[in-house]
N, C-alpha and C positions, 0 to 999 in steps of 0.2 A: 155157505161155501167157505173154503180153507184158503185165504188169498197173504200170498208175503209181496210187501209192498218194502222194495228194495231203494233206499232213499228219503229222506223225510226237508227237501226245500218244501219251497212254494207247492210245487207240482203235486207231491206226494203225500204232503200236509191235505191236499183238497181235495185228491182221492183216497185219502183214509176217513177223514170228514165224510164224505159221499156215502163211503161202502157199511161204516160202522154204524149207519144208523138202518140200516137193512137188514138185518141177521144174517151179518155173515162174522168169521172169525176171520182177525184181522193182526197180525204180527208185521210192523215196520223195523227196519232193519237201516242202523247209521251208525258214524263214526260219530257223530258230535252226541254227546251226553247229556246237556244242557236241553237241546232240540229235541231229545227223545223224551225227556223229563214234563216236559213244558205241553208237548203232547198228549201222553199218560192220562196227565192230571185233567184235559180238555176231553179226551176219548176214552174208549171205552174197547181198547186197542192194547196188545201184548208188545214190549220195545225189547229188543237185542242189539246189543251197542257192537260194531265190530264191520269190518272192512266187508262189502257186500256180495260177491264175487267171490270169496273164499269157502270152498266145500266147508270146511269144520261149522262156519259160522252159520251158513245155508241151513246147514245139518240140526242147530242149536238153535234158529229158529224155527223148526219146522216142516221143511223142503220135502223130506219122507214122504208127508202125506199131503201136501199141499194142492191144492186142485187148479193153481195160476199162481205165477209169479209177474208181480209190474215192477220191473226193475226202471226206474227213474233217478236216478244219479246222475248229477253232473256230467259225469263223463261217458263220452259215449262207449267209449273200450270197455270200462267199469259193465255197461250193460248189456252188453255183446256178451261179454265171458260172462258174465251169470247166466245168459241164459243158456247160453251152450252148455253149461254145467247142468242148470236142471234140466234140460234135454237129455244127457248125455247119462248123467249120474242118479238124477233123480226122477226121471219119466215123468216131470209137470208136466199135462197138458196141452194147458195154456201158458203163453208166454210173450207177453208186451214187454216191445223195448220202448225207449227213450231213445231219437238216433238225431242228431245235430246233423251231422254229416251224408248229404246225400249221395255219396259218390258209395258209400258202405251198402246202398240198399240195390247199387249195382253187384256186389258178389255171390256168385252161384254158388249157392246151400246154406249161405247164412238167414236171408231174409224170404227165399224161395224155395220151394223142393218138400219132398215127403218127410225129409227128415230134417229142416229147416231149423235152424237153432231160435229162430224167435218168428212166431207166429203172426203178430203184426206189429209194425215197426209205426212210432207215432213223430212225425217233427213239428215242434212249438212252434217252434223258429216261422215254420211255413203256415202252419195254420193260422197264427198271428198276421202272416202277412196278407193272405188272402182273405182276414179278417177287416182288418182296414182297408186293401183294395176295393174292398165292397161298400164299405163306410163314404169310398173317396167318389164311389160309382154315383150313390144314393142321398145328393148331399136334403140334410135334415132327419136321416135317419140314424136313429140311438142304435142298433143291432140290425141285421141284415141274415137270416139263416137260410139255408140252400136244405132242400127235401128233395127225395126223390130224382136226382140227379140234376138238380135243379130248374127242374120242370114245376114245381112251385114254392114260393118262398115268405117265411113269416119276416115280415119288418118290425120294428119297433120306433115310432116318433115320438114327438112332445105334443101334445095339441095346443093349439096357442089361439089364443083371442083373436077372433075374425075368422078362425078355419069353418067352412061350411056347415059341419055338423056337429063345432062345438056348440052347444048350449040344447042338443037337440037329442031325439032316443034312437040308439043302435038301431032299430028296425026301420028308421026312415034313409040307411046307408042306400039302399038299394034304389029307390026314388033316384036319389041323388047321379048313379053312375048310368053309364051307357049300357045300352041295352043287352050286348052281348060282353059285358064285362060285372064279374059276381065277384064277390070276398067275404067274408066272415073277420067279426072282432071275435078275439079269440082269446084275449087277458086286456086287463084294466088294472094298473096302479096307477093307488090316488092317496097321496103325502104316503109313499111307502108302503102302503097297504095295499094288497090283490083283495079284487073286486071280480067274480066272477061276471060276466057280462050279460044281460038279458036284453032282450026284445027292447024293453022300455027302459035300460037302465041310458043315464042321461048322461053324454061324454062334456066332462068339464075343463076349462083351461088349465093347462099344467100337468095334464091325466097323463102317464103313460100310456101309451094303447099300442098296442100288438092285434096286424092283423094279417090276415092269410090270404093270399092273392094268387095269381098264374104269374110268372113271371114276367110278361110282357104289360102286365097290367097294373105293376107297382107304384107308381109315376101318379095315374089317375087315381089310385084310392087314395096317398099321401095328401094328394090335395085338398082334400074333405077333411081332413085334421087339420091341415096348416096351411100356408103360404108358400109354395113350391116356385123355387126360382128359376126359370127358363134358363139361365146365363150357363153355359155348360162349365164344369169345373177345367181350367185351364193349366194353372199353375199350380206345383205341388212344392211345400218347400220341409223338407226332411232334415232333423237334429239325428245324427246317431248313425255312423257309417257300420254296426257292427253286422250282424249276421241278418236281420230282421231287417234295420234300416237297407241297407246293400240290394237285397231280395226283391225290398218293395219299390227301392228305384229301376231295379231289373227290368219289375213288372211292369210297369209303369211309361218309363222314359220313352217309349214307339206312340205313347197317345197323348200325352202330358207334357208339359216344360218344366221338368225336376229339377230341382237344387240340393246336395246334400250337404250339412255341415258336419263337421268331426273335426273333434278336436285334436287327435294324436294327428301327426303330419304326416308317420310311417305309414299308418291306417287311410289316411287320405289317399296316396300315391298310391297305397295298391289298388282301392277301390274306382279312382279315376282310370287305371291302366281296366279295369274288367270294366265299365260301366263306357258306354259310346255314345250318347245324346243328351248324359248328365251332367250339369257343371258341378265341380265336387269344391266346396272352400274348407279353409282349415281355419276352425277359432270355436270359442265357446259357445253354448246356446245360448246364456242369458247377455250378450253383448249388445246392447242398446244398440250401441252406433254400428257394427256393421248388418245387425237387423235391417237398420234404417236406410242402411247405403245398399241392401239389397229388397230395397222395396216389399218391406213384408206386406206394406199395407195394399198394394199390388197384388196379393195372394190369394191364392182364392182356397186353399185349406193349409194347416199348418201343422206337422208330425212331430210329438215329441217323443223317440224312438230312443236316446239311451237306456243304458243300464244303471242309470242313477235315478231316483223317483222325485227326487227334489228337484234336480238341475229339469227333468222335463215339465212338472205342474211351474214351475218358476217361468221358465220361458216361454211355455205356451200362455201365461196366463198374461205375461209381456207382449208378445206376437199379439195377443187380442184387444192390447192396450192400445199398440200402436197402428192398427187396424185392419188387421186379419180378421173375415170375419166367420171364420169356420175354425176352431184348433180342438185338436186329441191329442189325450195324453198316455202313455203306457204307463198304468201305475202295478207293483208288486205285491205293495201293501192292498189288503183287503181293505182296515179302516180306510183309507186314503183315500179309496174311488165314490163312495156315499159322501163323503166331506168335500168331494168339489168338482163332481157333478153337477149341472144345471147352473151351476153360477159363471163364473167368465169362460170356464174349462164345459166345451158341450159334449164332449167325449172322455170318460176315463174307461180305458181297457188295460182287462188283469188277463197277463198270460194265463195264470193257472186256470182261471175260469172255462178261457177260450179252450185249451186245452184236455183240458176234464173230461168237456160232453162227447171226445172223440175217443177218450180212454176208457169212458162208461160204455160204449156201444160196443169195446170190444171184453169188458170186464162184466159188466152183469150178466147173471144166470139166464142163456135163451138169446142171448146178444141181439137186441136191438138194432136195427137199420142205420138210424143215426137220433143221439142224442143231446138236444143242445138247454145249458141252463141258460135263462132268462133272469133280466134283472142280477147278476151275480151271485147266479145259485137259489134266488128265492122260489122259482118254480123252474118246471121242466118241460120241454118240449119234446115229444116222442113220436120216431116213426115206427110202426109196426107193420108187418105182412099179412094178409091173412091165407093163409094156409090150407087145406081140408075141401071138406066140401059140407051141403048140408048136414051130412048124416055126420059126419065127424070134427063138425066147429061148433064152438057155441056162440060165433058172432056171423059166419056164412049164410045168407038167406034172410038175416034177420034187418029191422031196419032201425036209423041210428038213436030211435027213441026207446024199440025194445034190448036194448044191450044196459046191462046190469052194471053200470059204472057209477065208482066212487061220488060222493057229493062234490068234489072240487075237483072233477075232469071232465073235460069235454072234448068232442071230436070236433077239428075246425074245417079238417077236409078230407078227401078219399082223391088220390092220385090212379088212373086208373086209365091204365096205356099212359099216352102222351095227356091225358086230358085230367084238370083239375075240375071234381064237383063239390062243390062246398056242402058239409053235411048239416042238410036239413034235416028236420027231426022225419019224414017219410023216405029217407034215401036209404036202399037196400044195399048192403055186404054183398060182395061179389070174390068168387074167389082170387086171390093173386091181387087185391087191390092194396094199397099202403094207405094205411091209417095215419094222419097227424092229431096223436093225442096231448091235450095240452091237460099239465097237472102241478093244481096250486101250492097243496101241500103235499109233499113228498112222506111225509110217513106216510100214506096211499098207496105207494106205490105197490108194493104185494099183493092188493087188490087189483090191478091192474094189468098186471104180470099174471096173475090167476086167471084172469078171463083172456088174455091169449094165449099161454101157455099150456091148457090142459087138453085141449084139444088143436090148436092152431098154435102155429111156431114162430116164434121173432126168426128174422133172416138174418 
């Protein structure tokens, strides 16, 4: 596929990354030269230096015949009018914006309608927030993903010394939980490395483990990993009043007793005038002492939300000094979040990441349901549909042992109505069911994509 990916930050760095190791042709499009350079020489991706929005340059990267445009720029104006151009001028297709501003995704014919200037509109901003709102729901869990409307959901914890089923083999999970409550392990890392999961593979302290559950049943499986704290999360205290921070106190403030800090005082004031159950302060993150004169250690999670990667790993790692005993940190940098993870910092979240898996479901060939990476891109989590029927799927009728998948994917569950069945190796395809396929190494994925796409359709 012919994809111009308009913008090369964070975001668009990690969907070029993503799409160029797929066989697709892949043209990124910036103003910065250095960015573009530095790219190149990493990917295996065609750069045009030049304002991204602008017909000639659209035209000079390719736009003619291009089969999607992901305009991700900075700005949201910037990625509106590109798309309206290649609507308008060049008949792409497909067309993902990038839209910071949600009040845009209220105007009739931009974001809606037959003739829609951009097909699906994506915001960080919000994904990010309803990223950590779930992080804040689920306290001990590393990721939190929503399937199927969220009617079933993959978590990710630590397993830690004393959790039930450390020291013991995945197939005695089931022993262990209530009768009418089932789950599937569905990925294992252990020091970095994916471990596909078997029957008797043996979960050890400090494992990652991803498992797949119904969502009312989350709670109970966690337990069997770790040490789950009854004490319900009370107090939430938020660094970083900007769009992300704001949102999540929005979210928040009717269940929680939120605190935001921000440093600018103009940004303060406006955020206290929208925000109604929040106390809003003004000063820095890393400030010992009014940390301490608002009782961090009283806290029960702790947000490091600006748009500085330093100031948030710095004061979260403060907050935990002074006896928070839950803190996340939003980091930018990719190296950043491997380097201090699991050590005082129990959370490091990369927008781009977060991001990505919602950009892939609308950018790969056959569009996928919903796609989320694990572990920061090291594997994938995929919902598929199945489509067809016997005579014209080659996964409908069949059951989840005879379906022809890759050696590093597995199916962890079939969502089917309202109801989660964890797929054993005898559980039958049914049409219209959604598949949670979990996939270690991504050069696989073509294989993957082959066996529902030739006969049965991603939604």
């Amino acid at each position: 596929m012919k994809i111009l990916i308009l913008g090369a930050g964070q975001v668009g760095s990690s969907v070029a990354a993503a799409l160029s190791s797929e066989n697709n042709d892949i043209t990124v499009v910036d103003t910065d030269t250095a960015r573009l350079r530095d790219l190149a020489e990493r990917l295996d991706i065609r750069t045009v230096v030049g304002h991204a929005s602008l017909p000639r340059v659209m035209e000079q990267a390719g736009a003619d015949d291009a089969e999607m445009i992901v305009a991700v720029t900075s700005s949201d104006e910037v990625n509106l009018v590109a798309c309206q151009v290649a609507n308008r001028h060049f008949r792409t297709p497909t067309r993902v914006a990038r839209v910071r501003e949600a009040s845009y995704l209220d105007i009739p014919g931009l974001t809606s309608g037959d003739d829609a200037a951009v097909t699906a509109a994506i915001s960080p901003e919000q994904l990010v927030c309803r990223h950590v709102e779930r992080l804040i729901e689920h306290p001990g869990a590393l990721q939190v993903l929503d399937f199927a409307d969220g009617r079933a959901q993959l978590v990710g914890v630590r397993a830690v010394p004393g959790g039930a089923l450390v020291g013991h083999q995945i197939k005695e999970l089931r022993g262990h939980l209530p009768a009418n409550v089932d789950a599937r392990v569905a990925a294992i890392f252990r020091g970095g490395r994916a471990i596909k999961p078997e029957g008797t593979t043996v979960i050890e302290a400090e494992d990652e483990v991803f498992f797949l559950a119904a969502r009312q049943d989350i709670l109970t499986v966690m337990s069997e990993m770790r040490h789950v704290d009854t004490k319900r999360t009370r107090r939430v205290f938020i660094t970083g009043g900007g769009n992300i921070g704001r949102a999540l106190a929005h979210s928040l403030e009717n269940r929680y007793s939120v605190k935001v800090l921000e440093r600018s005082r103009d940004r303060a004031k406006y955020i206290a005038e929208d925000l109604v159950n929040t106390i809003v302060l003004v000063g820095e993150a890393a400030d010992e002492d009014l940390l301490r004169e608002e009782n961090i250690d009283q806290t029960d999670i702790y947000c490091g939300l600006t748009n500085d990667d330093e100031a948030n790993i710095l004061s979260a790692m403060l907050a935990k000094r002074l006896g928070c005993p839950r803190v996340l940190s939003l980091v930018n940098r990719a190296g950043y979040a491997d380097l201090i993870e699991g050590g005082p910092i129990d959370i490091a979240i990369s927008p781009s990441q977060v991001t990505l898996g919602a950009l892939l479901a609308h950018i790969r060939e056959g569009a996928p349901a919903r796609v989320h990476s694990l572990r920061r891109g090291a594997a994938e989590a995929i919902e598929a549909v199945a489509r067809g029927d016997r005579r014209t799927s080659k996964i409908i009728g069949r059951s989840v042992d005879d379906l022809n998948l890759p050696e590093t994917a597995t199916i962890g569950g079939i969502v089917r109505g309202d109801r989660l069945v964890i797929a054993h190796h005898d559980v039958l395809i049914e049409p219209d069911d959604h598949l949670i396929v979990f996939l270690m190494d991504k050069r696989q994925l073509p294989q993957v994509n082959a066996l529902f796409q030739a006969e049965a359709t991603w939604l």
